[in-house]
N, C-alpha and C positions, 0 to 999 in steps of 0.2 A: 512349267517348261513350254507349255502350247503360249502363255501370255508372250512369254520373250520371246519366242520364234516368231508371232504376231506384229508382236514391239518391231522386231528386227524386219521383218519385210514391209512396214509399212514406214518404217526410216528408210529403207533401201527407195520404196516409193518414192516419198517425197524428196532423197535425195538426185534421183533422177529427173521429177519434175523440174526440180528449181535447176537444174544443167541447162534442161530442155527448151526452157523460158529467160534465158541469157542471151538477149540479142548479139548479133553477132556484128562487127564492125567492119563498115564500107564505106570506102574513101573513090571518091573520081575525079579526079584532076580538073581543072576548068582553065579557061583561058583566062589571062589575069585583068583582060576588060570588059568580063562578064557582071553587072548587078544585083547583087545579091543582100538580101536584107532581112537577114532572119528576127533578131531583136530591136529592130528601130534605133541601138545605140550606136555609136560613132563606129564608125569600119573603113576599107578602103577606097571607093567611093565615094566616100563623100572628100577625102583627101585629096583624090583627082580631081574632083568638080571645084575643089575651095581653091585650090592651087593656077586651075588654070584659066579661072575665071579672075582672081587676083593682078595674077603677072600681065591679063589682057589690059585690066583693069589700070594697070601702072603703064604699062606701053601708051596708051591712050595718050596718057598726061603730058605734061611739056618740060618735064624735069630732065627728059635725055637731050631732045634735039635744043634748049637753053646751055645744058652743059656740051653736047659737041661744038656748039655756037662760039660758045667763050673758051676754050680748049682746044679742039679740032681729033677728040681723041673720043673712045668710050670712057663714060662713068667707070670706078670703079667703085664696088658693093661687099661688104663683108657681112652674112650671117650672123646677127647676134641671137640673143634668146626668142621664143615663143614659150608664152606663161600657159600655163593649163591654169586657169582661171571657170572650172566645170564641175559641176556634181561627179562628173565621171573618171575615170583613171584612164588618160588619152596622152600616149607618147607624139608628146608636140614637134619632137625632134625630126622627126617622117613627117610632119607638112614643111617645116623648114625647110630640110634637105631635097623635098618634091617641089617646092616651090621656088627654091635656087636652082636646081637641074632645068626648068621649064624658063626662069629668065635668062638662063647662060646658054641653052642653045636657042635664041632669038638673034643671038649674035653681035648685039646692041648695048649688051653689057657685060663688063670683065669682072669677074669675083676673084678674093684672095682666100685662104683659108681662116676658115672661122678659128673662132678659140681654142675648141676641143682640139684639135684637130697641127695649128699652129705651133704648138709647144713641141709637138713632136717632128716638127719638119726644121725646129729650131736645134735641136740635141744633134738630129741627122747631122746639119750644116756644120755645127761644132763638133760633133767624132772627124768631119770629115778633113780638121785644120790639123788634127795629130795621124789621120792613120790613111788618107787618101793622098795621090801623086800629087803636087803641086799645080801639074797640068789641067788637072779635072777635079780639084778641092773647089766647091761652092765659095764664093765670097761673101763674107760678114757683110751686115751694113747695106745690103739691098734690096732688100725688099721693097714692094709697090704698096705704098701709104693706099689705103680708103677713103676714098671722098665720100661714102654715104655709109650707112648704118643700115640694115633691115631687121628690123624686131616686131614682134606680133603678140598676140593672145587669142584665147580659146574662153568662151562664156556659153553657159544652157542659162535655158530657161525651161521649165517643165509646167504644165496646165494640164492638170488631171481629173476628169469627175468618174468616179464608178470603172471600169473597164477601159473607158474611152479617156487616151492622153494624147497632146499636142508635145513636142518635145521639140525646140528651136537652138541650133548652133550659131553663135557669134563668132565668125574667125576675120580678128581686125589684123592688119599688117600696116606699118609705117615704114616711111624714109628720112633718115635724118642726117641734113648735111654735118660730117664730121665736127668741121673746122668752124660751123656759127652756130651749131645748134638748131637752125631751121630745117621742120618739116617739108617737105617740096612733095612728098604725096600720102593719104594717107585713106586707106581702103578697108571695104566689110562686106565680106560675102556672107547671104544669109541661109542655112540648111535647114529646114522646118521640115517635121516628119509626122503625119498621123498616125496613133496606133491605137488598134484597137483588141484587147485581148479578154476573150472567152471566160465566163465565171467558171465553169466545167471543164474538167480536163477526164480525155479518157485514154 
């Protein structure tokens, strides 16, 4: 009787301990252009930095003020893929879409709706021939053609000895005239990160 009443208050113990020893969870809000880098792997930062050093990067070139030249209009640009082409699991779709938001308010270039996105502004336009007034039904048949293409990829490279790794991001983006198939620019922004992490964890 004494073993179990023994038994019983030193499981009561240690059920208490392992309570007591439950860290408890704390979240602080940050401002979302604060730099933060806990694992050295891809995050949102470097999404800002790749993006807006890219779009600077295409401003530069002479692919817009050649095309308002021979037009007298803005380019227009349509979003195609970004390949994750990385050891890592990186939704490419967030440099895209940060990378299109940063060259459409330049003001210098008109975008249409990418693909994802297209199909569904196509269904809109056709519900809208059978069940919207005449007055205010969208018209078939006009959409604004793209003159350029923007597609991109994502590449690591990792250099590791012991503790200490070198981790490098490749985010390449191109422009391709729709209508010849020629390139008119085509960019790489390079994100290199040192990490160095501890044999000992305590």
């Amino acid at each position: 009787m004494k073993n179990v009443l023994k038994m019983g208050i030193l499981f009561l113990l240690l059920a208490s301990l392992m309570i007591s020893c439950q860290s408890a969870v704390s979240v602080n809000r940050l401002s979302s252009d604060v730099d933060i880098d806990l694992s050295g792997s891809w995050n949102d930062t470097d999404i800002r930095l790749v993006a807006e050093a890219l779009v600077n990067d295409s401003l530069r070139s002479s692919w817009i003020s050649e095309f308002r030249m021979h037009n007298g209009k803005n380019p227009v640009v349509i979003v195609g893929s970004f390949l994750n082409r990385s050891s890592e699991h990186i939704d490419t779709s967030i440099i895209a879409k940060r990378y299109e938001m940063e060259l459409i308010n330049t003001g210098k270039v008109d975008m249409v709706a990418d693909v994802e996105f297209r199909a569904t502004v196509r269904d809109e336009r056709e519900e809208q021939q059978y069940f919207a007034s005449e007055s205010t039904a969208k018209a078939l048949g006009k959409e604004i053609g793209a003159d350029y293409l923007l597609q991109g990829s994502v590449r690591t490279n990792l250099d590791q000895s012991g503790g200490t790794s070198v981790r490098t991001y490749y985010v390449s983006a191109e422009l391709i005239d729709i209508e010849t198939n020629k390139k008119v620019w085509v960019g790489e922004e390079t994100i290199k990160k040192l990490i160095k992490q501890s044999k000992y964890k305590f």
